[in-house]
C-alpha positions as CSV (number, residue, x, y, z in Angstrom):
1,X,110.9,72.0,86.0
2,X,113.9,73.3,84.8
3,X,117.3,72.7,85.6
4,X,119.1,75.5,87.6
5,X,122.8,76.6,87.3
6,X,124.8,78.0,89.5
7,X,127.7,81.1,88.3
8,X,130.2,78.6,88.5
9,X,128.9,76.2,86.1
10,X,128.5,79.0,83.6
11,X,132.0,80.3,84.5
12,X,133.3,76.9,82.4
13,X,131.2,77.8,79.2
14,X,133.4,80.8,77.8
15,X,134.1,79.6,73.9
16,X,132.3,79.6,70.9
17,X,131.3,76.4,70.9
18,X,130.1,76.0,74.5
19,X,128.8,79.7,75.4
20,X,126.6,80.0,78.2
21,X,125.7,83.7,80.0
22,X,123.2,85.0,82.5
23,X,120.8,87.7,81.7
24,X,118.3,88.7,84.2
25,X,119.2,85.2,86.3
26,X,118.0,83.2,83.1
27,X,121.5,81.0,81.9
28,X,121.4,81.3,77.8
29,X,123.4,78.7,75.6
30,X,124.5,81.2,72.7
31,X,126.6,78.7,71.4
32,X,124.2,78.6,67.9
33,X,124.0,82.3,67.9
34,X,127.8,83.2,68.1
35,X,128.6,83.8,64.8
36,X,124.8,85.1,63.8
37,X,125.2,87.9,66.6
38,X,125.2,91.8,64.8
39,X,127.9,93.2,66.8
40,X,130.1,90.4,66.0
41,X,131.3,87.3,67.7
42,X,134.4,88.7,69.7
43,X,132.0,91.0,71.8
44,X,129.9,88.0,72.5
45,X,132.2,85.6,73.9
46,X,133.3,88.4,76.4
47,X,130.0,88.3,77.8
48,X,130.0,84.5,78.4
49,X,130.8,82.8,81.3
50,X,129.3,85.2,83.8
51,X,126.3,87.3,84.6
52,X,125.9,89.8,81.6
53,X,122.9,91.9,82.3
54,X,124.3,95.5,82.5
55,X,126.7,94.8,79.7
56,X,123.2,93.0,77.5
57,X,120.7,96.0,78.7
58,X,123.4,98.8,77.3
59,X,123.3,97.7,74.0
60,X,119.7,96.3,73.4
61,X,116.6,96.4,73.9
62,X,113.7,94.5,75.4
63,X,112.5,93.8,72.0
64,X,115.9,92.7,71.2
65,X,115.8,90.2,74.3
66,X,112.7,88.6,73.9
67,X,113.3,88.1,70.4
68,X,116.2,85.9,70.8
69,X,116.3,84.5,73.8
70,X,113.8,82.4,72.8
71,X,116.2,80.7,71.0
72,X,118.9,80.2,73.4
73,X,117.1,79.0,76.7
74,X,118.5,76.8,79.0
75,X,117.2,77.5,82.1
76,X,115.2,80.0,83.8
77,X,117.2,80.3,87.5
78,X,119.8,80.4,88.8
């Protein structure tokens, strides 16, 4: 079973080495993938720290998101 997080612990994990988000209620340590990301780190780190769905399904696709988060799982819920 997985661990679940709640929005507030992700609100602490907002830098480059501790970057957490939420897509689709799944919390994602990017932390590894910060400086790797195509759009660059800066629009990255914006994202962490809260739920970033909208922002995440504007720019990509579901290719895109199955792809990588793969390699940034932390949890499933939250």
């Amino acid at each position: 079973m997985s661990k679940k997080f709640t929005a507030k612990d992700v609100s602490t994990h907002t830098t480059a080495n501790d970057a957490w988000l939420i897509i689709e209620g799944g919390v994602y340590d990017v932390s590894e993938f910060i400086e790797e990301h195509p759009g660059g780190s800066k629009i990255l780190l914006r994202a962490c720290g809260k739920d970033s769905t909208e922002a995440f399904w504007k720019f990509h696709s579901k290719k895109t998101f199955t792809k990588t988060a793969y390699r940034c799982p932390l949890t499933i819920a939250v």
